[in-house]
C-alpha positions as CSV (number, residue, x, y, z in Angstrom):
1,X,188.5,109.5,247.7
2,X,191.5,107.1,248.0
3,X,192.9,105.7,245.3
4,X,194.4,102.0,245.8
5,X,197.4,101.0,243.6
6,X,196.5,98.3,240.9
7,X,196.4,94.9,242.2
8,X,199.8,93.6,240.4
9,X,201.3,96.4,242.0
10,X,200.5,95.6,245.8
11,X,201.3,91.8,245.0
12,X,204.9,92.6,243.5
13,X,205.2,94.7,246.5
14,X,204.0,91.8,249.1
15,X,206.3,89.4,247.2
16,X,209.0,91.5,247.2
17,X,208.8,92.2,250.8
18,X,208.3,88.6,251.7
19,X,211.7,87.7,249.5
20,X,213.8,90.2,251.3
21,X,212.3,89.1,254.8
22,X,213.4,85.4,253.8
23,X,217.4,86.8,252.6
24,X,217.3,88.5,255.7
25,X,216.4,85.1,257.6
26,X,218.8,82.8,255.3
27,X,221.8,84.9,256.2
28,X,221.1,85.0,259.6
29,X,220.9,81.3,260.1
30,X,224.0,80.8,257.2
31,X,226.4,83.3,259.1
32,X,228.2,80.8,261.4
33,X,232.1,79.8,260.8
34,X,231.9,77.0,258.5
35,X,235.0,74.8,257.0
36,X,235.0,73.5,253.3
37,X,237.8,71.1,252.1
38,X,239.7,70.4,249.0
39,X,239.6,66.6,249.4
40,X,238.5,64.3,251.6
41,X,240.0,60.6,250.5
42,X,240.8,58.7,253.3
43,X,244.9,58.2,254.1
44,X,245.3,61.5,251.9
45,X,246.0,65.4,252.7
46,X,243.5,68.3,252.3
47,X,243.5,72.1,251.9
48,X,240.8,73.4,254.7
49,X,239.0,76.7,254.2
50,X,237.1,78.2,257.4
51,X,234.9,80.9,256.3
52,X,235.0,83.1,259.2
53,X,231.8,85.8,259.3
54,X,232.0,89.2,262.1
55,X,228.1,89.3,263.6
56,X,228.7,91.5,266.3
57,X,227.1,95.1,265.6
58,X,228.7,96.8,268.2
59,X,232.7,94.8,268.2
60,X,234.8,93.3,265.8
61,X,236.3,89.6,265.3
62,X,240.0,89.7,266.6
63,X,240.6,86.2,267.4
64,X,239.4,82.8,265.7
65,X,240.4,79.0,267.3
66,X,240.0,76.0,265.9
67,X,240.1,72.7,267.9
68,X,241.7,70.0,266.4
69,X,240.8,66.2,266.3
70,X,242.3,64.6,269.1
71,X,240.8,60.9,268.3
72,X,241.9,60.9,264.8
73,X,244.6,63.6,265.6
74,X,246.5,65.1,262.0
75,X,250.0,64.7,262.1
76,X,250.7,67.1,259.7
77,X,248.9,70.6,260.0
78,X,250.6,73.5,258.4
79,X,249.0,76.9,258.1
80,X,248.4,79.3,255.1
81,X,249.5,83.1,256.0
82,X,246.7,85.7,256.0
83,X,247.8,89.3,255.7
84,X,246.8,91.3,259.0
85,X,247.3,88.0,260.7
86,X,249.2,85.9,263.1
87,X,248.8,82.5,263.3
88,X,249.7,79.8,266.5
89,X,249.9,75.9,266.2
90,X,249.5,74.5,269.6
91,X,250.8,71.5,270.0
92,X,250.4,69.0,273.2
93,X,249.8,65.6,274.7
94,X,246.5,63.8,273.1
95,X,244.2,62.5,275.8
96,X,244.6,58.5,274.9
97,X,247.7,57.5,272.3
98,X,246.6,56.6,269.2
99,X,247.8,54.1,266.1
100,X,248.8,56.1,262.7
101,X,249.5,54.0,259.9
102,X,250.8,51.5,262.2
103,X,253.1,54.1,264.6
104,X,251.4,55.0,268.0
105,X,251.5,58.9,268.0
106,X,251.3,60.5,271.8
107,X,251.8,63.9,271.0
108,X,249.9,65.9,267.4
109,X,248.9,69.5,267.0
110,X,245.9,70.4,268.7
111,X,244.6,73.6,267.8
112,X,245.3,76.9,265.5
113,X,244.8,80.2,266.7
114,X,244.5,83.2,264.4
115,X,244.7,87.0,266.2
116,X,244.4,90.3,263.7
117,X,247.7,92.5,264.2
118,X,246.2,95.2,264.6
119,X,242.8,97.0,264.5
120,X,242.3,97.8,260.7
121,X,243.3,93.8,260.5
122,X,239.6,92.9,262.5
123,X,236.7,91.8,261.3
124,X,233.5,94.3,261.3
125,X,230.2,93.4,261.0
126,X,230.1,93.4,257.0
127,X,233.1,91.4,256.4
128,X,234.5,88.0,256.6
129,X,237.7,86.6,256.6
130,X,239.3,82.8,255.0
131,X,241.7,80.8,256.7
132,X,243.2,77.8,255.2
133,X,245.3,74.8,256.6
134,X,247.2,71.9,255.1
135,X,246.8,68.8,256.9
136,X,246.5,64.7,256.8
137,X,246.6,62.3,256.8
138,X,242.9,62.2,256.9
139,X,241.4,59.1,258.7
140,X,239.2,56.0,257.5
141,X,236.7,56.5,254.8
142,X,232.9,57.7,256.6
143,X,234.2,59.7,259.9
144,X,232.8,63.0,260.5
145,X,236.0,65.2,261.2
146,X,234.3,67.8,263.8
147,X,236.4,71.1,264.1
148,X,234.9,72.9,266.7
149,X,235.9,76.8,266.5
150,X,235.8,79.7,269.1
151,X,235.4,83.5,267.7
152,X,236.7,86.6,270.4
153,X,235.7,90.0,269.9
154,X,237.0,93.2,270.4
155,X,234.8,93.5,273.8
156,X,235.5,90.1,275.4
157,X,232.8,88.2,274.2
158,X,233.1,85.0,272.4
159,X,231.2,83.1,270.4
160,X,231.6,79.7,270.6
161,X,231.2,76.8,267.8
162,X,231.1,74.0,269.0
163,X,227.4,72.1,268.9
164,X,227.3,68.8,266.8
165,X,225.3,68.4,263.6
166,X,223.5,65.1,263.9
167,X,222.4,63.6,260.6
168,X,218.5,64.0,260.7
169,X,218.2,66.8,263.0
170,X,217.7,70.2,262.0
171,X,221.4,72.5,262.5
172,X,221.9,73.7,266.1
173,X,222.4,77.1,267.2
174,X,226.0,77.1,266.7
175,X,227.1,74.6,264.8
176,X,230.8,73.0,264.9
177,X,232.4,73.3,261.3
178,X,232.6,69.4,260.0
179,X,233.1,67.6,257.2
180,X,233.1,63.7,256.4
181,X,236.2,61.9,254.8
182,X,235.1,59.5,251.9
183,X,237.0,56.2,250.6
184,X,240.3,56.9,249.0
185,X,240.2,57.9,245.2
186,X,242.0,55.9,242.7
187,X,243.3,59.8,240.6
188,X,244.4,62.9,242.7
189,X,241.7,64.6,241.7
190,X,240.6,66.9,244.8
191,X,243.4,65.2,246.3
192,X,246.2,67.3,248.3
193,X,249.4,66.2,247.8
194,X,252.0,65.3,251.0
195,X,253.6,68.4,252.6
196,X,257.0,69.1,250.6
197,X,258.9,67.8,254.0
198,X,257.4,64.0,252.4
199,X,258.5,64.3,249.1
200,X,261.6,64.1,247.0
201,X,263.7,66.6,246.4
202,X,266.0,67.4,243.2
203,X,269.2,68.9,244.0
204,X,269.8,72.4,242.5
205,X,272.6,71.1,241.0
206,X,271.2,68.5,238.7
207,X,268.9,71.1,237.2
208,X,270.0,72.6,233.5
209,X,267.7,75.4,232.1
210,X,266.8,74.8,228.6
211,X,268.4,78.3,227.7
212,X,272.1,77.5,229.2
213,X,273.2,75.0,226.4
214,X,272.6,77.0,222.6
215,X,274.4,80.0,225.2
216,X,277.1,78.6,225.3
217,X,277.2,76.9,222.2
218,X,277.0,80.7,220.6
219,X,279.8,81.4,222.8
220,X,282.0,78.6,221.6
221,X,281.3,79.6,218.3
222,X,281.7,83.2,218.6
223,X,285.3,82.8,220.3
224,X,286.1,80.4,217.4
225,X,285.8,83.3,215.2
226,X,287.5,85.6,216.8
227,X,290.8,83.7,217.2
228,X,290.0,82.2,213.4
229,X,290.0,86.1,212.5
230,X,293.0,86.9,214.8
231,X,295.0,84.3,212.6
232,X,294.3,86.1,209.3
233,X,295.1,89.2,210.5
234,X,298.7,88.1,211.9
235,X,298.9,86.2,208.6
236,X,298.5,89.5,206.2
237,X,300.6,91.4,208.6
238,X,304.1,88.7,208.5
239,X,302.9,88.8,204.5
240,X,303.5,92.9,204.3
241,X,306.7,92.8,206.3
242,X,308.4,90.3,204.5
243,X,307.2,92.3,201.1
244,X,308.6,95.4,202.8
């Protein structure tokens, strides 16, 4: 006779199953090159973060693109280093000139690339890789910044990025990192700061460490000592010779 397992049993088991079928399914549909940023106040400057996921079971991730606004074009991109990693800023003619903060801009960066140096640098099937770039200013409170991206593998193939997310739709196949800027905050909270090239700079020689002034204060006073002592000294000698 066969004995079934208890009823609990076969429903843990059922429920169990059913949970790791659903992981399975969430991170199949999640695993696509997504970008998250720091900040997004309009007129302002963001950190963005690509999170950058190998699928392929049978190649590995050597190069990722990323295609730049060309509409709203940034005119300040720089690029965080990521060991194993060499990274391009393409810069070129934008299809139509466009009017930043009242300057008509012609030219703007229009894409990064990021190639592994070597082969231990690429991405395998269980591993992802960040990349980060500075950039701004970001445009007008409530426009969807589209990034699409373009992911090479070791055998040729490339996945591409690029399909737009339309608000009420469910997400495409391969959905186009994107992210919406909001209206301008009145703190800097979440708020990037302008590249260092913006900003003011102190000249080295105007700083004075806290430590350089009792220094040489205990020097002063130190050297006063000595030639105080020094005086003494010659003092007591002249004394004994005249005595002699």
């Amino acid at each position: 006779m066969t004995t079934r397992p208890p009823r609990s049993l076969r429903a843990a088991t059922i429920g169990a199953a059913t949970a790791a079928f659903l992981t399975v399914g969430l991170d199949a549909a999640s695993a696509h090159v997504s970008v998250t940023p720091e900040g997004t106040d309009e007129g302002g400057y963001t950190q963005l973060t690509f999170k950058v996921p190998s699928e392929s079971k049978t190649a590995t991730t050597t190069t990722v693109k990323v295609d730049l606004p060309t509409a709203t074009p940034f005119t300040s991109v720089r690029v965080k280093p990521v060991p194993g990693w060499t990274a391009h800023i393409a810069k070129g003619t934008l299809p139509q000139p466009v009017t930043v903060d009242g300057a008509t801009v012609t030219e703007a960066p229009l894409s990064v690339t990021w190639t592994a140096n070597d082969v231990q640098s690429q991405l395998t099937e269980d591993q992802y890789q960040t990349f980060s770039l500075s950039v701004g200013r970001l445009p007008k409170a409530g426009t969807a910044v589209l990034l699409p991206a373009a992911q090479t593998y070791s055998d040729g193939s490339v996945r591409n990025w690029d399909d737009p997310v339309v608000e009420g739709q469910g997400e495409p196949q391969d959905p186009a990192p994107v992210f919406t800027t909001t209206a301008a905050s009145t703190t800097q909270h979440g708020h990037a700061s302008a590249p260092a090239a913006e900003t003011a700079v102190v000249p080295a020689a105007s700083v004075t460490t806290g430590a350089s002034v009792p220094a040489l204060t205990w020097v002063a006073f130190a050297a006063g000592l000595f030639g105080l002592a020094a005086g003494v000294a010659a003092l007591l000698r002249a004394g004994r010779i005249r005595k002699g």
